[in-house]
C-alpha positions in Angstrom: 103.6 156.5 100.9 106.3 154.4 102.3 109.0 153.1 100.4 108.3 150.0 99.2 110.2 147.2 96.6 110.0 144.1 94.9 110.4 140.7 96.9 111.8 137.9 94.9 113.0 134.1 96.6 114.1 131.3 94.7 115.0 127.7 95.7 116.7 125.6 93.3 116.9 122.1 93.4 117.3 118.4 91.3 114.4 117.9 89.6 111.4 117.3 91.7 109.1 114.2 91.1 106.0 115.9 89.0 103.3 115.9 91.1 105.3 116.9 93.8 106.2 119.6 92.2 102.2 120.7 91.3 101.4 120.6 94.9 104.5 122.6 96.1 103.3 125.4 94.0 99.8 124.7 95.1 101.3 125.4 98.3 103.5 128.2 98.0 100.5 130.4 97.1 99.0 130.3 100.2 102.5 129.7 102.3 103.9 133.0 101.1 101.4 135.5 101.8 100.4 133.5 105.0 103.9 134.0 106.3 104.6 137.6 105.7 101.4 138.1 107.4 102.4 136.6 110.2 105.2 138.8 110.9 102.7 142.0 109.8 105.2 142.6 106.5 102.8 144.8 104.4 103.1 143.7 100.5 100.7 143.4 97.3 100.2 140.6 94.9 102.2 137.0 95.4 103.2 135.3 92.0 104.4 131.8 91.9 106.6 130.6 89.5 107.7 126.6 89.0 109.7 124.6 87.3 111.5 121.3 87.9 114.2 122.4 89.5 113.2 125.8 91.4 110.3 127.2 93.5 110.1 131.1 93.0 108.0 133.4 95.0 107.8 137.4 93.6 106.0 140.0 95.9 104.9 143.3 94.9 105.0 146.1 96.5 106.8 145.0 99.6 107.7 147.7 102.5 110.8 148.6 104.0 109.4 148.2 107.5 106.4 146.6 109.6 104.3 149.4 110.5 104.2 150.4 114.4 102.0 149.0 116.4 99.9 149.7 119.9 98.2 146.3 120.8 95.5 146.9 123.7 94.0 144.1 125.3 91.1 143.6 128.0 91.6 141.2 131.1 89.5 140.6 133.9 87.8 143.2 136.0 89.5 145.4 138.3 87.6 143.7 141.1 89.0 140.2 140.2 93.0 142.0 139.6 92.9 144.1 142.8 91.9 142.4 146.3 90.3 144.6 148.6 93.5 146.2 150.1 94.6 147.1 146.5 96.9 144.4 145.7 97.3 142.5 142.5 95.4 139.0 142.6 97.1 135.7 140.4 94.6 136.6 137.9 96.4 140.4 137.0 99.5 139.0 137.6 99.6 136.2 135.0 97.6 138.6 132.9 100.3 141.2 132.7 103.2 138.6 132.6 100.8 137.2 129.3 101.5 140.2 128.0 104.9 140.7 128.6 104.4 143.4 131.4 104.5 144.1 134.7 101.5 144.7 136.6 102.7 148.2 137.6 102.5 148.5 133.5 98.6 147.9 133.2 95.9 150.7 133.1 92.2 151.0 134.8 89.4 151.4 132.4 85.8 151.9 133.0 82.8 150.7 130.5 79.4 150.6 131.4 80.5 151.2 135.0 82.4 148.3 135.1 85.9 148.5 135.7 88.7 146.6 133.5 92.1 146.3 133.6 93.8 146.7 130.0 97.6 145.8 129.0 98.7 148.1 126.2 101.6 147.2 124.6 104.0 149.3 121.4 105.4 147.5 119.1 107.7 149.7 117.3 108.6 149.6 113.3 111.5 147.0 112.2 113.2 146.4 109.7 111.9 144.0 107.1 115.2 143.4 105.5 116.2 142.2 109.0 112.8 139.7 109.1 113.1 138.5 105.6 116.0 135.6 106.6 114.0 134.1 109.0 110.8 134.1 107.1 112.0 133.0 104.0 113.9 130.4 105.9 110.6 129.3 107.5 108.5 129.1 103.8 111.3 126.5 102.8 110.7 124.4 105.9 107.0 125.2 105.7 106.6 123.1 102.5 105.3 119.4 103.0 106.6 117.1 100.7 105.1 113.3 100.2 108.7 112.2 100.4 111.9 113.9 101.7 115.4 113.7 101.7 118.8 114.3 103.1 121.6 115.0 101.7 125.4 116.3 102.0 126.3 116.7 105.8 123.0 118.8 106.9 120.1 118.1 108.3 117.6 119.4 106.5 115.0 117.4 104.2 113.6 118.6 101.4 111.7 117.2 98.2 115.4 116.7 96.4 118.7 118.2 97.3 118.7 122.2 96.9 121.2 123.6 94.9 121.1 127.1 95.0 119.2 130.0 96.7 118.4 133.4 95.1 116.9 136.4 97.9 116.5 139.9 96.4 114.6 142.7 98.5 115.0 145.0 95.1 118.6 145.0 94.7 119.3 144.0 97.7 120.4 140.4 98.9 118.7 138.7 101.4 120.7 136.5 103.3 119.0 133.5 103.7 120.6 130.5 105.4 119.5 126.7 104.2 121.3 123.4 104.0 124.9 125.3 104.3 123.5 127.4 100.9 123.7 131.2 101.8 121.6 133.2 99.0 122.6 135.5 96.9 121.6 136.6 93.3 123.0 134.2 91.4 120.2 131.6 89.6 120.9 129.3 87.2 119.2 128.3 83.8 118.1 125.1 81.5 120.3 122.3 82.5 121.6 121.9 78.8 120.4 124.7 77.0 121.5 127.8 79.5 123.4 126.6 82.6 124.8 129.4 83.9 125.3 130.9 86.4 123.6 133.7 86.0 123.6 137.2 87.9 120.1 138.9 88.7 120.6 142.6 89.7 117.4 142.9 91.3 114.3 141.2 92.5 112.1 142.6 89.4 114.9 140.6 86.7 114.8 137.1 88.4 111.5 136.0 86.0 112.9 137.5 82.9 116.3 136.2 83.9 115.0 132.6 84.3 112.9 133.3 81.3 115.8 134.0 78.9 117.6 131.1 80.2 115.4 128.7 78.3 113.2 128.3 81.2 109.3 128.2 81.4 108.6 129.0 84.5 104.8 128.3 85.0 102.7 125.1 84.5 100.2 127.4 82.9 102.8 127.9 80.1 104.3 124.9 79.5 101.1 123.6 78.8 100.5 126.1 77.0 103.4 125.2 74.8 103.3 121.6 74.6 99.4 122.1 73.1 100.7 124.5 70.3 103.3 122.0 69.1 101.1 118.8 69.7 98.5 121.0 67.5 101.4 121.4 64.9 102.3 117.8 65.0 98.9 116.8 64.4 98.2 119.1 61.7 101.8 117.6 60.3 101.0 114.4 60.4 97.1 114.4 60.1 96.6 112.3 63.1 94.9 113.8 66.2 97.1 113.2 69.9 95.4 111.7 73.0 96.5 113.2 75.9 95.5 112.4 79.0 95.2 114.7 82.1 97.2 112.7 84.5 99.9 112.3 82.1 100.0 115.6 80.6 100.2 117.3 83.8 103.2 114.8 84.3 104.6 115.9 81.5 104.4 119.1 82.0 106.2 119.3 85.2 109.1 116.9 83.9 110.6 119.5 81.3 111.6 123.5 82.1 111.7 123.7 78.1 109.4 121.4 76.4 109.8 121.0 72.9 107.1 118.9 70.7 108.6 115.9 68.5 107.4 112.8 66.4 108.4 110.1 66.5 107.8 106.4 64.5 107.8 103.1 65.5 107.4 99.6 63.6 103.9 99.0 62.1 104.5 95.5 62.8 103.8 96.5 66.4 100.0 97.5 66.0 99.7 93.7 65.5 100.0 93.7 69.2 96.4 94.7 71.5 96.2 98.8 71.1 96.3 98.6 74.9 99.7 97.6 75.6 101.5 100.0 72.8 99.6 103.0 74.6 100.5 101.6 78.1 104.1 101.5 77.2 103.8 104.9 75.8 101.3 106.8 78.3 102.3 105.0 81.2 105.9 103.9 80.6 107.6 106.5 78.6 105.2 109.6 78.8 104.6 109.3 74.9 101.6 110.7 73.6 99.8 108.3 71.0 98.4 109.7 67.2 95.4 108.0 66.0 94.1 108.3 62.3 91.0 109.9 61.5 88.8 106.7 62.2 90.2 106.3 65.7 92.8 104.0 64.7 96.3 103.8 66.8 98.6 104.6 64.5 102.6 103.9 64.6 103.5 107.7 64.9 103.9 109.3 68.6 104.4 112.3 70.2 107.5 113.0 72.3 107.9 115.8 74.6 111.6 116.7 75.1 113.3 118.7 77.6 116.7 118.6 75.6 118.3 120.9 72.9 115.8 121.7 69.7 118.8 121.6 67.3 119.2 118.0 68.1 115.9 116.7 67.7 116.9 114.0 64.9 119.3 112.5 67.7 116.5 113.1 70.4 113.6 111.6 68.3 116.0 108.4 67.4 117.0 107.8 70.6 113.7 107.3 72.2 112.1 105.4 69.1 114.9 103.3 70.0 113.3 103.3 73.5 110.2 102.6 72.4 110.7 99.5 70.1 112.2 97.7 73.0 109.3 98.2 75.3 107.2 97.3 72.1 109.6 94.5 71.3 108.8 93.5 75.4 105.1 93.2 74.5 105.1 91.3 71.7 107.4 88.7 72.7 105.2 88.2 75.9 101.8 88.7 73.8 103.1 85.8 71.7 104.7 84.0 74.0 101.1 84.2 76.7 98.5 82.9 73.5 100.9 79.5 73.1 98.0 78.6 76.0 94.3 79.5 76.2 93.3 81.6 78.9 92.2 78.6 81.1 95.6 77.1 81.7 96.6 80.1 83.5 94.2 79.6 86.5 96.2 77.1 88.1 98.9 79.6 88.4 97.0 81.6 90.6 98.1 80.2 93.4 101.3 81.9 92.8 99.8 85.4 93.9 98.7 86.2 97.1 95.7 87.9 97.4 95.7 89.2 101.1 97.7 86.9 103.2 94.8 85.6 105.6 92.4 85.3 102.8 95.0 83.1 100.6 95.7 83.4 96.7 94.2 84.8 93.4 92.7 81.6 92.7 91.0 81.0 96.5 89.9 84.0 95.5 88.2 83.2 92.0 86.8 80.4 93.7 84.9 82.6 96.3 84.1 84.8 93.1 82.8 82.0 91.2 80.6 81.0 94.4 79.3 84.1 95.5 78.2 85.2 91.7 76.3 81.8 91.4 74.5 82.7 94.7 73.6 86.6 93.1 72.2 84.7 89.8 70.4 82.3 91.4 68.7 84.7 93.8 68.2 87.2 91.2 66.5 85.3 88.8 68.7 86.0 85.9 68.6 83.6 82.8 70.1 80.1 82.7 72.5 81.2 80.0 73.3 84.1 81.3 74.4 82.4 84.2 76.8 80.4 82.5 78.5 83.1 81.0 78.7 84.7 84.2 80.0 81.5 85.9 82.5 81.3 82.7 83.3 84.8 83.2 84.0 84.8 87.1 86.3 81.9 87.1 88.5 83.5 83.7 88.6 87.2 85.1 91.8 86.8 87.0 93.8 84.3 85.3 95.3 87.1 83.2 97.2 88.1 86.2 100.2 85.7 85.6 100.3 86.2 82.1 103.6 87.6 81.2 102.5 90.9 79.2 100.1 91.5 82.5 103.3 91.1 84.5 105.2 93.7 81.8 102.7 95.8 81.7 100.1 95.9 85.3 97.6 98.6 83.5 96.4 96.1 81.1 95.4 93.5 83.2 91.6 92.4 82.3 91.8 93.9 78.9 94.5 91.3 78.1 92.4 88.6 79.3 89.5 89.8 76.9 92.3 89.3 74.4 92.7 85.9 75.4 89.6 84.9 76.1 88.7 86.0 72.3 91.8 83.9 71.2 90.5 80.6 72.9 86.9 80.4 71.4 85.2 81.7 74.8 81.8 83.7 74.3 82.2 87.4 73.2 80.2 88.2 76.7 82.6 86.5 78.4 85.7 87.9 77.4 83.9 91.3 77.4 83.1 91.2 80.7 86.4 89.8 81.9 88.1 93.4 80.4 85.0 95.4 82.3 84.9 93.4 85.3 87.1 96.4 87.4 84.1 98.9 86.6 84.1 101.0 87.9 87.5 102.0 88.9 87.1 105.8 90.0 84.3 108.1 90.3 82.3 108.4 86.9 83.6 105.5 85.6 81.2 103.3 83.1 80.5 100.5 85.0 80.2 96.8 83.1 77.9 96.8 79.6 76.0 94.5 80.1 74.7 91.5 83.2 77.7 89.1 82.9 80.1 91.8 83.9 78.2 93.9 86.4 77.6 90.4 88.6 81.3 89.4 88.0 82.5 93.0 88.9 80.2 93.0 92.0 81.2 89.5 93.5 84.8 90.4 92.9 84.5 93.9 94.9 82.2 92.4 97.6 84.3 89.4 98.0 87.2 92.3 98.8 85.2 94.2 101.1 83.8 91.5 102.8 87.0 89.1 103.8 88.9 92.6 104.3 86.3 93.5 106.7 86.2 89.8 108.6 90.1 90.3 108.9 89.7 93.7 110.4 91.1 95.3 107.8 88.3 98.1 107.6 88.9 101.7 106.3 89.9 104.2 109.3 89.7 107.9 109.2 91.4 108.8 106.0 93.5 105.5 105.8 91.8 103.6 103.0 94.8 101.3 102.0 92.9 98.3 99.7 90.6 101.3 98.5 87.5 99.8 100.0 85.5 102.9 99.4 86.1 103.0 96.1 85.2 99.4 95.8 81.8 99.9 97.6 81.1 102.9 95.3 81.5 100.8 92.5 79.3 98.2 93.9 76.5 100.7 94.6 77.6 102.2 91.3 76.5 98.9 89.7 73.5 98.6 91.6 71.7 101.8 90.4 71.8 100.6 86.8 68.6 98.7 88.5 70.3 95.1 88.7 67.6 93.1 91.2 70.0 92.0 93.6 69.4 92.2 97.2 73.4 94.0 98.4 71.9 92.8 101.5 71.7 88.8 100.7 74.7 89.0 98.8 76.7 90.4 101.8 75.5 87.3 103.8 76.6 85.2 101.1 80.1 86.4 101.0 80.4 85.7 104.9 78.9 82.3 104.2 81.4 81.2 101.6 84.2 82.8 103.9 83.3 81.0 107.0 82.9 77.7 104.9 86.2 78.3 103.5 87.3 78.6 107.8 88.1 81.9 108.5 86.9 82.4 111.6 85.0 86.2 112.8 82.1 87.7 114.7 79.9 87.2 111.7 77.1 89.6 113.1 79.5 91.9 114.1 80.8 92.3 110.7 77.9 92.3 109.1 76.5 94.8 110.8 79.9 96.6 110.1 79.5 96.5 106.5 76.1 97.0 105.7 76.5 100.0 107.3 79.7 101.0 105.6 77.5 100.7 102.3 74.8 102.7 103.6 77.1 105.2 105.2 78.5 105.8 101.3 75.1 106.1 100.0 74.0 108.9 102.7 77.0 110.7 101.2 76.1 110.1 97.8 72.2 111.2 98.3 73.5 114.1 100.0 76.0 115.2 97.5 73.2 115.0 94.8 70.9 117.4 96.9 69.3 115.2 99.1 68.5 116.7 103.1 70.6 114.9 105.7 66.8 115.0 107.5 65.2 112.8 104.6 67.8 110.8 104.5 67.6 110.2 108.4 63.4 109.7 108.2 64.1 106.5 106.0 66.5 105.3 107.6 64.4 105.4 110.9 62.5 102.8 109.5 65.5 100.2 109.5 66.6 100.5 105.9 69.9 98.1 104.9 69.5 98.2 101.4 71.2 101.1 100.0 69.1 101.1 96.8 65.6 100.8 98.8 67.3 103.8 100.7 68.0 106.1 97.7 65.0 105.4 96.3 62.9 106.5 98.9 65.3 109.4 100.2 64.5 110.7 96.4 61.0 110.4 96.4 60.5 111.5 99.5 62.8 114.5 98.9 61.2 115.1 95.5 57.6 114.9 97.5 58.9 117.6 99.9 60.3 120.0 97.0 56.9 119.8 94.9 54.4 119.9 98.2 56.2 121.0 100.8 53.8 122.8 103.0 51.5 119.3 102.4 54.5 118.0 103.8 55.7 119.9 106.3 51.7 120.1 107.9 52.3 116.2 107.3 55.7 116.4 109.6 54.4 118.3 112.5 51.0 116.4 112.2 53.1 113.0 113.0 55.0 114.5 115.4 52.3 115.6 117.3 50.9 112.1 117.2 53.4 110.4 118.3 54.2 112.5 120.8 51.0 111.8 122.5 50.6 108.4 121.7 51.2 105.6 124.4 52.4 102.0 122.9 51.3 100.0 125.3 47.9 100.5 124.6 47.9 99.1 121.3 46.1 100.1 118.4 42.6 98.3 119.0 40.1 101.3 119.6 36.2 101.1 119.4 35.4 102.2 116.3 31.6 102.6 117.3 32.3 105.0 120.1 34.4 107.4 117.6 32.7 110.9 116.7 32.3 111.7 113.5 35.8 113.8 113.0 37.6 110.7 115.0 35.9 108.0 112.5 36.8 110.2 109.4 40.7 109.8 110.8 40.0 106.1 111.4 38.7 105.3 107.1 41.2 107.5 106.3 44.3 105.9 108.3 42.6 102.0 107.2 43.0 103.2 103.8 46.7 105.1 104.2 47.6 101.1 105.2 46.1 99.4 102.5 47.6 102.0 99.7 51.1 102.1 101.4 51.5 98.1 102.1 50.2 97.5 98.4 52.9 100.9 97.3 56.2 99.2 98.9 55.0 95.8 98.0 55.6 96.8 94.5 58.5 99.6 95.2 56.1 102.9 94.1 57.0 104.7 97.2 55.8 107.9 95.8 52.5 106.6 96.1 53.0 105.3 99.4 53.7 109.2 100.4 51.0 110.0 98.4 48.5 107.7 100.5 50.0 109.5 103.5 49.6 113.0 102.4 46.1 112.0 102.0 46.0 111.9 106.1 46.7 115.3 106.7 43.6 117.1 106.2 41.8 114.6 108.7 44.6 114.4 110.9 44.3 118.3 110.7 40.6 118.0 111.6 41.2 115.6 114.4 44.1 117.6 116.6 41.3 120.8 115.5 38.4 119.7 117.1 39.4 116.7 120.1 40.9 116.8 123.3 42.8 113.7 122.9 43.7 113.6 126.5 39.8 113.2 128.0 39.6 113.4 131.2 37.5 110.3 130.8 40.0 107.5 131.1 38.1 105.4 128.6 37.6 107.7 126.1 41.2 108.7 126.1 42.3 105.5 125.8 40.3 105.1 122.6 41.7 108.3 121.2 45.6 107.1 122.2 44.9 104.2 120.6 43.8 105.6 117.3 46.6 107.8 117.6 48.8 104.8 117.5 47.7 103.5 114.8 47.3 106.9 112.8 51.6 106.5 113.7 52.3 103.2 113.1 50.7 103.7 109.3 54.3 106.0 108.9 56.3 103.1 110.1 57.6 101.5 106.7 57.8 104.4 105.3 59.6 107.7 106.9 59.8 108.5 110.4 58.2 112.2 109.9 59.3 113.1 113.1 62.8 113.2 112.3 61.7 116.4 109.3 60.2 118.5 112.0 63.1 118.2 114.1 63.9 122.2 113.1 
């Protein structure tokens, strides 16, 4: 076997931003192997190994050359390459000169009796020392960063300024060339704890190197180790950490050493709403709250430190002393916000734009308050409800220029609920006020109860709606005002069974707009977002199993509604699962029909000159009607597919037995016209044809 050694390529750097960092190495495990394949350098297994401030790569089993290489291709036939007098045409010309050959170069091969021109081409062993430079040097480039920089005198751009290179082929350097950095085997360690340098003799020392320079050098275990010492903090203090997945990842790409600590702040503070002391902590500081064995925030914390473990009193001071300021922030402004009740802040809206052609905050919760009185009233909901709701609608924003909402964005609606409490409003009110952003991401829990789901879904609509009239639509992946998280959220809302009509409520956002003057194709744009909506709930129906054919028969039937449009892609979907040869037969059976059948003739036949097997098909199709009007009159459209399975076996019995096309004129005519109507029974229901497509 050829000789073959360890690869190992490191790039240090400042410390790289934390998710930045998670997707480089995300990266790097496919960029690696990807790139030594490209350049046919045999190797085994590809490790990656991150940390804040270096991306390493480690390759097995990595050969001291590319293995030779004859590369035979096929062009066109020898009749096309040769004219008649033997010379070579344009076509084996550019052929060989693809190839890097001259024509004199190609060969004749027969197959089958046909005769081909081939170009075969060596490509001898090299060295892979001698490729390593540029490939390595290509893997640094090859990584896409959100955000780039320059810095020094070079050109290149990377995540943050890089430091230092390391490129060992076993003990040999690589010399890799990068931002006027030449590598060699020098790394360096933990900023404080092990700075270095330090010397690697060969590619298979670079890990444990790192390693025992108080670095961890996977995500894998430094989450590993924060959980052992946030277990022994919480078995210290008997409190039990919350730790978030966004955050903990965050934190776990932030230290190369991290090291568990507790720290204390003021119980004065847990006077102030829970929500801003674990916003300052989670989202400010990267703190990790303790709550007591009732659920209770508590005034201990968990720090995770990148700094020396022998200083941890000094580490643990210095960012309680962090802490009480941010906490010292949010009480002052907690205070300082309920010296007014909740209402006085409304006015102020007019102080934050909204979306500059569709004017402030508080044009906005005007449009809100508006557009949820139209959703009531059409809906039917109960006079005090709709006072709340009213209440509610015209409150939910006014938090947004209250100075611990300003500190502290996360909070906003929950600090309104606060508030709202403070100022006497109704407990539904200020409830739904904190609720009213349900549901912010996928899986959310949308709004408890009516007050907020109608507030929530005239604020969302409201957004959709004017962003859409001011051409400010979604495109391709650009989703800048996260509309189609928004219109999840509505549909979200709507399949908790809330009787509102998404359709009429669209129309009554575009009313209030174009009373408030904005001026905009109104058809145009509804059109636009109605079918934005349903477009979201075809997705959702077929992520949850649903056949893109179903979904495609209701919709054939000029469906708006999302809601009417899951609920009859499921049932109909359900039908097909549980009886699907019924409805398969049922599929073709309609297809056949309407194949045959000519519109223009109506559906008036003469029942009394029907033959038996044509009159059974008439009863039967008079009765599919009546069952399937009276089923989607009252939304059971199971039974309305029920009432039309009932039509195949006479339909069978029909097509069986009947030449439809007569050649007597008149009694085709009757039989089209019975056909038509066997069709039209399918109309409000599924276009069938569209399931026996395949």
């Amino acid at each position: 076997m050829a000789a073959t050694a360890t690869l190992a390529f490191e790039i240090g750097t400042e410390e790289i931003p934390a998710f930045d960092l998670k997707r480089a190495t995300e990266q790097l495990a496919e960029l690696v192997p990807a790139s030594l394949d490209a350049v046919r350098i045999p190797h085994g297994d590809v490790a990656i190994y991150t940390s804040p401030r270096r991306l390493i790569a480690v390759v097995d089993a990595v050969a001291a050359e590319t293995e030779a290489l004859e590369e035979v291709f096929r062009g066109p036939a020898a009749k096309i390459a040769f004219d008649e007098a033997g010379a070579p045409t344009k076509a084996a010309i550019g052929f060989a000169r693809g190839k890097g050959l001259t024509v004199d170069d190609l060969e004749r091969r027969d197959e089958h009796g046909t005769e081909y021109v081939y170009a075969v081409r060596s490509v001898p062993a090299q060295s892979v020392a001698e490729l390593l430079p540029a490939v390595l040097r290509g893997i640094i480039d090859g990584i896409a960063w959100p955000k780039s920089c320059r810095w020094g005198t070079t050109r290149e751009m990377f995540s943050r300024p890089v430091r230092w290179l390391v490129a060992l082929l076993g003990d040999e350097v690589i010399p890799v060339e990068y931002a006027g950095l030449t590598a060699g085997r020098t790394t360096r360690g933990h900023r404080f704890l092990a700075p270095g340098p330090h010397e690697v003799a060969c590619a298979d020392d670079l890990v444990g190197v790192v390693e025992a320079a108080f670095v961890v050098p996977t995500q894998a275990a430094r989450e590993a180790r924060i959980r052992e010492g946030v277990a022994a903090a919480e078995a210290a203090t008997g409190y039990t950490a919350e730790l978030p997945a966004k955050t903990l990842t965050e934190v776990i790409n932030l230290s190369e050493y991290p090291t568990v600590m507790v720290g204390t702040f003021d119980e004065e503070f847990l006077k102030v709403p829970e929500e801003i002391i674990v916003d300052a902590m989670l989202m400010h500081q990267r703190y990790f709250p303790l709550y007591d064995g009732e659920g209770r925030l508590t005034n201990k914390f968990i720090i995770v430190s990148n700094g020396d473990p022998a200083h941890e009193a000094t580490i643990v001071d210095g960012n309680e002393r962090v802490v009480a300021a941010r906490l010292y922030d949010a009480k002052f402004f907690y205070e300082e916000d309920l010296k007014q009740p909740l209402e006085a802040y409304v006015e102020r809206l007019d102080e934050v734009v909204f979306q500059e052609a569709l004017g402030t905050m508080r044009d906005k919760t005007e449009r809100v308050v508006k557009l949820s009185a139209r959703i009531t009233a059409a809906a039917g909901i109960a006079r005090e409800e709709m006072h709340d709701i009213a209440r509610a609608a015209y409150l939910a924003k006014a938090d947004l220029v209250t100075g611990a909402v300003i500190e502290f964005t996360s909070v906003q609606g929950v600090m309104g609920s606060y508030y709202a409490e403070a100022a006497g409003e109704e407990p539904r009110v200020a409830r739904a006020i904190a609720e009213h952003y349900r549901p912010r991401f996928s899986g959310d829990a949308i709004p408890t109860d009516v007050v907020g789901q109608v507030v929530a879904l005239s604020d969302k609509l409201d957004t959709i709606c004017g962003l859409f009239a001011v051409g400010q639509s979604p495109t391709g992946s650009s989703d800048p005002f996260a509309l189609r998280r928004a219109a999840l959220g509505v549909l979200a809302i709507l399949e908790t069974g809330l009787p509102i009509s998404l359709v009429e409520a669209i129309d009554g956002a575009l009313i209030i707009y174009r009373e408030r003057g904005l001026q905009f194709d109104n058809a145009a744009v509804r059109r636009e977002i109605i079918d934005f909506f349903i477009t979201r709930e075809k997705v959702a129906l077929r992520d949850a199993g649903v056949k893109a054919d179903t979904i495609d028969a209701v919709l054939a039937c000029g469906i708006e509604e999302p809601m009417v449009l899951a609920a009859r892609a499921r049932a109909l979907e359900a039908a097909r699962v549980d009886d699907p040869d019924t409805f398969a037969d049922l599929a073709i059976a309609f297809a056949r029909a309407n194949n045959l059948r000519d519109v223009k003739l109506g559906t008036g036949y003469k029942k009394a000159e029907l033959s038996a097997v044509e009159t059974e098909l008439s009863d039967a199709v008079i009765a599919a009607e009546e069952a399937v009007g009276a089923a989607l009159r009252e939304d059971r459209f199971a039974d309305a597919l029920a009432a039309l399975a009932a039509l195949r076996a006479p339909v069978d019995r029909f097509f069986e037995t009947t030449m439809v096309m007569d050649d007597d004129p008149e009694v085709r005519a009757n039989r089209l016209k019975l056909l038509n109507r066997f069709a039209n029974a399918f109309a409000h229901v599924a276009d069938f044809g569209q399931m026996a497509k395949k």
